[in-house]
C-alpha positions as CSV (number, residue, x, y, z in Angstrom):
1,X,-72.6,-8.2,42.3
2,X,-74.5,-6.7,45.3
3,X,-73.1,-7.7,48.6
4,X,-77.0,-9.1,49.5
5,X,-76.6,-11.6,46.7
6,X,-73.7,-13.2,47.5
7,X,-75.1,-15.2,50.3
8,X,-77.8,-17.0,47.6
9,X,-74.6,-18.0,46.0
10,X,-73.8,-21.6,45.6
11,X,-70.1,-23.2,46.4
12,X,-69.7,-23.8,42.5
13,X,-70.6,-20.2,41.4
14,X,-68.3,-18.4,44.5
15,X,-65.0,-20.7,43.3
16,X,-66.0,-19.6,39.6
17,X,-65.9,-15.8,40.5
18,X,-62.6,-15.8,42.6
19,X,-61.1,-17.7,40.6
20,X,-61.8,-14.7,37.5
21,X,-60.8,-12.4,39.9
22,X,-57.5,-13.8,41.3
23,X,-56.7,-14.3,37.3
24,X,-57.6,-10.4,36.5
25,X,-55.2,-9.8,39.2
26,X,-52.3,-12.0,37.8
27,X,-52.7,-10.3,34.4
28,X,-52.1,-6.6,36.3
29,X,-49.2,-7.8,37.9
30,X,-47.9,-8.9,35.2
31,X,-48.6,-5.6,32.7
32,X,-46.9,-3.7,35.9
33,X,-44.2,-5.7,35.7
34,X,-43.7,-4.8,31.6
35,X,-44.2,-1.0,32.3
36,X,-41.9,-0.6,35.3
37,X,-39.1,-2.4,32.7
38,X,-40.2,-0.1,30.2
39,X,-39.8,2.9,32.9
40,X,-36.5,2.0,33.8
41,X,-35.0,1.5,30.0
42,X,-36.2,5.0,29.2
43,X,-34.9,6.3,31.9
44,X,-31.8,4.8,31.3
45,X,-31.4,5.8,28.0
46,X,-31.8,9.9,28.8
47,X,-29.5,11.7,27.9
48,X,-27.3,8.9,26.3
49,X,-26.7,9.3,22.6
50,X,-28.7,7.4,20.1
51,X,-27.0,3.8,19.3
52,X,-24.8,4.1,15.5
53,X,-22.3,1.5,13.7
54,X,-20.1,4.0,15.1
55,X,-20.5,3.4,18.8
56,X,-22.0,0.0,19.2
57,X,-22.5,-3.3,17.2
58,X,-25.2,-2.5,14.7
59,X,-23.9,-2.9,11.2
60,X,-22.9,-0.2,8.9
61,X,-26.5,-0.8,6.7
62,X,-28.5,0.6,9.7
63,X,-26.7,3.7,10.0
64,X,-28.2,7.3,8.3
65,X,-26.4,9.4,6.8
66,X,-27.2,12.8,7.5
67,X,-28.8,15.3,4.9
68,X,-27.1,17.5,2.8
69,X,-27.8,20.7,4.0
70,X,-27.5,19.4,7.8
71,X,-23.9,18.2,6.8
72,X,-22.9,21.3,5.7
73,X,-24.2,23.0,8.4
74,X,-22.7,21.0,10.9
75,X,-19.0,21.0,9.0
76,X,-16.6,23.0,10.4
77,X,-14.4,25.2,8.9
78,X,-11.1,25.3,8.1
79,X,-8.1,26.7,9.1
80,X,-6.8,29.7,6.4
81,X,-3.8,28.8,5.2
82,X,-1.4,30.4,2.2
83,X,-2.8,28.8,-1.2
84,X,-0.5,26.5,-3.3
85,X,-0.7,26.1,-7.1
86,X,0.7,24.7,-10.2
87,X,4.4,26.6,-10.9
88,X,4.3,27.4,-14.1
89,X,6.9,25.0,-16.8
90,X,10.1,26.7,-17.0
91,X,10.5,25.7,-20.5
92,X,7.1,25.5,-22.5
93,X,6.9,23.6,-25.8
94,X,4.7,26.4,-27.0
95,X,3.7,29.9,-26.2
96,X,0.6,31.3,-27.2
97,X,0.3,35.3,-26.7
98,X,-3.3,36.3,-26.5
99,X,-4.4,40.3,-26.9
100,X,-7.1,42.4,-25.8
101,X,-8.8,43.3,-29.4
102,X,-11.5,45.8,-28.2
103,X,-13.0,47.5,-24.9
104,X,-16.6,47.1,-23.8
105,X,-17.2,50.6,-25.2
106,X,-16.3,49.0,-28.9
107,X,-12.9,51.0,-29.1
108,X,-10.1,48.7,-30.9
109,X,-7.2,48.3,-28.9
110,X,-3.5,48.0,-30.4
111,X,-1.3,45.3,-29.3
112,X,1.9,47.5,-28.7
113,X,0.4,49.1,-25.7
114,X,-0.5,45.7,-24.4
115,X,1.1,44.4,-21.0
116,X,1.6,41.1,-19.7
117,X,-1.5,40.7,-17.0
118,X,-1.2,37.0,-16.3
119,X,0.2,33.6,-17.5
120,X,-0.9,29.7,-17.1
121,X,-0.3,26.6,-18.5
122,X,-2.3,24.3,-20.2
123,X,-0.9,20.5,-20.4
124,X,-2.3,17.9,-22.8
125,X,-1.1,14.5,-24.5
126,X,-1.0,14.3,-27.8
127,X,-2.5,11.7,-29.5
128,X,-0.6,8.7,-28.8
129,X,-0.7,5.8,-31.6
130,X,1.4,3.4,-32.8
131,X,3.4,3.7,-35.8
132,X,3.9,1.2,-37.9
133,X,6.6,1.0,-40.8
134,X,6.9,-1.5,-43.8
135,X,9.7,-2.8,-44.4
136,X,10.4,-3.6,-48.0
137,X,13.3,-5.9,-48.7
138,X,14.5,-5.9,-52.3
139,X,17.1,-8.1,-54.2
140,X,19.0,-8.2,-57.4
141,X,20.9,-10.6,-59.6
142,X,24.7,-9.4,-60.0
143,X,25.3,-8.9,-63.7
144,X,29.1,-9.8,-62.7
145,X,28.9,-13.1,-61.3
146,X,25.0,-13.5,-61.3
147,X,24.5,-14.1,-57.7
148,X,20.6,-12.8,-55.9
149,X,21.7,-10.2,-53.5
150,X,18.9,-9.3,-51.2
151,X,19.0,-5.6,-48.7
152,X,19.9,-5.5,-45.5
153,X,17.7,-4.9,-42.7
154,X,17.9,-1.9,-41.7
155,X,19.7,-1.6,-37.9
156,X,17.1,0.3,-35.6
157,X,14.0,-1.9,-37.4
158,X,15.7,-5.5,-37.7
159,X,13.3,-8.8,-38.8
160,X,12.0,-10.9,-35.8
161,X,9.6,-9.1,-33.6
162,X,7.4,-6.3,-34.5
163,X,7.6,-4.3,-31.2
164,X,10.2,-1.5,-31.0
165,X,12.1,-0.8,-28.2
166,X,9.4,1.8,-27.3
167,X,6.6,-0.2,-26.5
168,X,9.6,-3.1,-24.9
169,X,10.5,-0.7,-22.4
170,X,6.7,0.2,-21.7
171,X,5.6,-2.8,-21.1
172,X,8.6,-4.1,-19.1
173,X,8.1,-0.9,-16.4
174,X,4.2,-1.5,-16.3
175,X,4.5,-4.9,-15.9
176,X,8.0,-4.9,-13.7
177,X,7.6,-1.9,-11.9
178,X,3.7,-1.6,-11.5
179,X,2.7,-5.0,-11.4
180,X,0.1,-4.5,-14.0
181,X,-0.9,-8.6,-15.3
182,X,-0.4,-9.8,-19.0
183,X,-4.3,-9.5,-19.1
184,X,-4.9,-6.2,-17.8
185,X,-2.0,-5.2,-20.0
186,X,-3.1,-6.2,-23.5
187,X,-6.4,-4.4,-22.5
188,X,-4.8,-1.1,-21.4
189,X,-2.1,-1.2,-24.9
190,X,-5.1,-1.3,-26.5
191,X,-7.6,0.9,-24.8
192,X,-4.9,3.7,-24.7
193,X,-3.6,3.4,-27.7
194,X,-5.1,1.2,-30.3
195,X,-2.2,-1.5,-30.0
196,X,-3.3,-5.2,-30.3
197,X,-0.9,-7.5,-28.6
198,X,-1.5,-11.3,-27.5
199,X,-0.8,-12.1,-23.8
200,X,1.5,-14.5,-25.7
201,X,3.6,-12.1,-27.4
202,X,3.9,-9.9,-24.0
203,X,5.4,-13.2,-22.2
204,X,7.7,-13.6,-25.2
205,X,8.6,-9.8,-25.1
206,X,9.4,-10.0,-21.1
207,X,11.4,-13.1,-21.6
208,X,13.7,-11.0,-24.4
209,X,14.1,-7.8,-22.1
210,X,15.3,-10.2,-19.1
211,X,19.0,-10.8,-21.0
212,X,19.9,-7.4,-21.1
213,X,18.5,-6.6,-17.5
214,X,20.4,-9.4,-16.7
215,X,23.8,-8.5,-18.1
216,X,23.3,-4.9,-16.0
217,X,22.8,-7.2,-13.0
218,X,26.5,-8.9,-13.4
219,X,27.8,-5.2,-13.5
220,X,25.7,-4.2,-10.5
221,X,27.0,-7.3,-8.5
222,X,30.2,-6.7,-9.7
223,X,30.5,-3.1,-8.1
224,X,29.2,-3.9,-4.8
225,X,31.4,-7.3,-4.6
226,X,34.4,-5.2,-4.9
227,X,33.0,-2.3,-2.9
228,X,35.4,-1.7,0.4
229,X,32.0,-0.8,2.8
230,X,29.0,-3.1,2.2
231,X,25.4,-3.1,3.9
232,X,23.1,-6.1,4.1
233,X,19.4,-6.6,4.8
234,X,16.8,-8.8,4.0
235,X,12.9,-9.3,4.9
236,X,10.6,-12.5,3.5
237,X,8.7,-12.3,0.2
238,X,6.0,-14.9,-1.4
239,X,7.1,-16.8,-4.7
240,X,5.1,-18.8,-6.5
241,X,3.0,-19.6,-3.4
242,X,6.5,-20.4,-1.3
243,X,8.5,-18.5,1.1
244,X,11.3,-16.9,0.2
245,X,13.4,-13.8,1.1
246,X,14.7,-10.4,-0.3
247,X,18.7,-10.0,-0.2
248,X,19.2,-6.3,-0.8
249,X,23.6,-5.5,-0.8
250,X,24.4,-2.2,-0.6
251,X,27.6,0.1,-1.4
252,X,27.6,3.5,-2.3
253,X,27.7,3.3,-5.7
254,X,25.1,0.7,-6.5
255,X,22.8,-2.0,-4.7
256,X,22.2,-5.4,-5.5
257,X,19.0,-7.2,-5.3
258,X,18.1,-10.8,-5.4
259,X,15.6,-13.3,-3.9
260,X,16.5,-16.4,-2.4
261,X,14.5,-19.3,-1.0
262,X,16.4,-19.4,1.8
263,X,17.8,-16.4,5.0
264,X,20.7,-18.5,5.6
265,X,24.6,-17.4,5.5
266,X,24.9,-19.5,2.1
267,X,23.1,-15.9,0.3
268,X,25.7,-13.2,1.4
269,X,28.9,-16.1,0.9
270,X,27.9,-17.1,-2.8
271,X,26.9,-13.4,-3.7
272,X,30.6,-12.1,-2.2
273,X,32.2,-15.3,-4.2
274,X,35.2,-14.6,-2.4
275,X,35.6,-11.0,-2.0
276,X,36.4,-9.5,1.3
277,X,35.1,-6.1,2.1
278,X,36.5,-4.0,5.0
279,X,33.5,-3.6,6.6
280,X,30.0,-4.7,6.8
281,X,27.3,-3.5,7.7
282,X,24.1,-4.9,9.2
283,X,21.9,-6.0,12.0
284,X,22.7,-8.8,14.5
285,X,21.2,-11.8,12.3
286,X,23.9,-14.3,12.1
287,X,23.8,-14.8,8.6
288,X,24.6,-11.7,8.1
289,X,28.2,-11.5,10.3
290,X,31.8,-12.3,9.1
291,X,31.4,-11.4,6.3
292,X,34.3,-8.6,6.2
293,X,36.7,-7.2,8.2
294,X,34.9,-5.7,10.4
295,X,31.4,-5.6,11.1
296,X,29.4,-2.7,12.2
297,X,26.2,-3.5,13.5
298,X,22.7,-1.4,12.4
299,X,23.1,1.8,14.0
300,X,19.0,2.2,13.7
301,X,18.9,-1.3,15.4
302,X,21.6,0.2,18.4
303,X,18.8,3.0,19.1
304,X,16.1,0.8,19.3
305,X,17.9,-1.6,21.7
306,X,18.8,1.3,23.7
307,X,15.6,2.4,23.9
308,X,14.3,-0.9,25.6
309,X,17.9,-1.3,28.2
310,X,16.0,-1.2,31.2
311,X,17.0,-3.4,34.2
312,X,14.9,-6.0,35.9
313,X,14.0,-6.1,39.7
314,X,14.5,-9.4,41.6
315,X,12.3,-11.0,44.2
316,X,15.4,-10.1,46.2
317,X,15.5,-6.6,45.7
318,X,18.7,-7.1,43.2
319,X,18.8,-5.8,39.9
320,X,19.9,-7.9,36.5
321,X,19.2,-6.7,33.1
322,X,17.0,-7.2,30.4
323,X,17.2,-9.6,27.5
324,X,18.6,-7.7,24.8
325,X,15.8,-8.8,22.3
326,X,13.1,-8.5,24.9
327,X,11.7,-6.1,22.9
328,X,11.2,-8.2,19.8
329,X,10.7,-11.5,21.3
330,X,8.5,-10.3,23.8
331,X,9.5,-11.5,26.6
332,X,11.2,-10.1,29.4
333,X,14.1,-11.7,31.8
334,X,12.7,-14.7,33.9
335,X,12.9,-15.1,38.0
336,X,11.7,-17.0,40.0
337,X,9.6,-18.7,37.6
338,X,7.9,-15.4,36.6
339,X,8.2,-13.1,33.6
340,X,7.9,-9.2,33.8
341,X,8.6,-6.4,32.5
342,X,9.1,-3.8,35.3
343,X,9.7,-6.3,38.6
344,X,8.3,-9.5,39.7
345,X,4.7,-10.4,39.8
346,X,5.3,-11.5,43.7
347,X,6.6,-7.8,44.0
């Protein structure tokens, strides 16, 4: 608006105008305001690297993997180093020797020239199935004395169950020793080898294999029980949903292994049923003392303590030692009130 038509201006349409201008003004600030923010995050961010799962809190789906060919061309290489392989079976089931029968020029070469130029193995599993054998059972009528006489089972294939010790002992190591589950186990017997058996007949089949296991326990017990030098540890283990504890007893012949629901001193007296070794062996749990003898305690367990035998500082500027299980109970000597590790906290 010119500045001569101002003046012919009323109040009403002056207020009107500054009041549009003073708002245009506001609105400037205001987009200032936003771009000098803006400004100062950019500049912030320069020369910092770009935000990752790795390095800050955004979650592993935003992340980008890089391309193939800008992986490889960032991957460094490695170190050369000698190259190991596969030594060759010292006693092969089979040997297979394989000749040179002509040369690229179509001459036929003779296999009594031929030299040894190099060797491998090849490894494969038969094809494993189970075998099954009818048992026929006959019987006759004595012309003597006319009594039936039937056959006796044979000794290696007796009546009862139809598993042989073979597939026993297989399934009592996958399920003992790899904790494979009575499910998973009727699916692998019969996706490896063709073997239907009931999660019923594998409970049945454990619970026959535990007698003999458990007669080779009494021996085991046995020898360490009468053992002169005996070592004892134990560490907690879930059963059934409870709390209980691993008793391992060792001598140097054999060790003994049971699980108890308790850690108490009522384990290593009912396990010894009397016997009194020379020495024992163990940490400073007292459970685990008087048993024998004498007692030596852990020598693993003496290193570690030794390890942590440092000596705390007094307010007083006098010296006391440690706890000896500061280490494991975490907490250091007390004075004045205060805990610490190296000298007090008014020091």
């Amino acid at each position: 608006m010119p500045p001569e038509g101002i003046d012919s201006l009323d109040a009403d349409s002056l207020k009107r105008l500054v009041l549009s201008l003073l708002a245009k003004i506001d609105d400037l600030v205001e987009q200032n305001k936003a771009l000098a923010a803006r400004i100062a995050e950019l500049e912030g961010r320069a020369g910092k690297p770009p935000k990752t799962p790795t390095n800050s809190s955004l979650p592993p789906s935003s992340g980008q993997k890089p391309n193939v060919a800008d992986a490889a061309a960032t991957k460094r290489s490695r170190k050369g180093r000698p190259g190991a392989a596969r030594e060759l079976c010292a006693n092969p089931d089979a040997t297979r020797d394989i000749y040179a029968e002509r040369c690229a020029c179509g001459a036929k070469l003779g296999a009594a020239d031929q030299v040894l130029a190099r060797a491998y193995d090849h490894v494969e599993l038969p094809p494993i199935k189970p075998v099954t054998t009818r048992i026929n059972l006959h019987r006759a009528d004595c012309r003597c004395c006319g009594n039936t006489i039937i056959a006796e089972p044979p000794a290696d294939m007796p009546p009862g169950s139809p598993f042989g010790p073979g597939i026993v002992a297989l399934v009592t190591y996958l399920h003992g020793c790899q904790m494979v589950s009575y499910a998973r186990l009727a699916e692998m017997l019969e996706g490896l080898f063709g073997l239907k058996i009931s999660e019923g007949a594998i409970a049945n089949m454990l619970a026959r294999a535990a007698e003999p296991f458990a007669e080779c326990a009494k021996t085991i017990h046995e020898t360490v029980r009468n053992s002169p030098v005996i070592a004892s540890d134990e560490t907690s283990a879930r059963v059934k949903g409870k709390t209980h504890w691993q008793w391992t007893f060792v001598a140097a012949t054999a060790v003994a292994h049971l699980i108890a629901p308790t850690r108490g001193k009522i384990v290593p007296t009912e396990f010894l049923d009397g016997a009194r070794p020379k020495v024992w062996l163990s940490d400073r749990l007292l459970a685990q003392c008087n048993h024998a003898e004498a007692h030596q305690f852990c020598l693993a367990h003496l290193i570690r303590d030794a390890q942590y035998a440092t000596r705390h500082t007094r307010c007083d500027g006098s010296e006391a030692p440690m706890h000896p299980l500061a280490h494991r109970l975490q907490r250091p000597a007390q004075c004045c009130g205060r805990t610490t590790t190296d000298a007090c906290a008014s020091r």
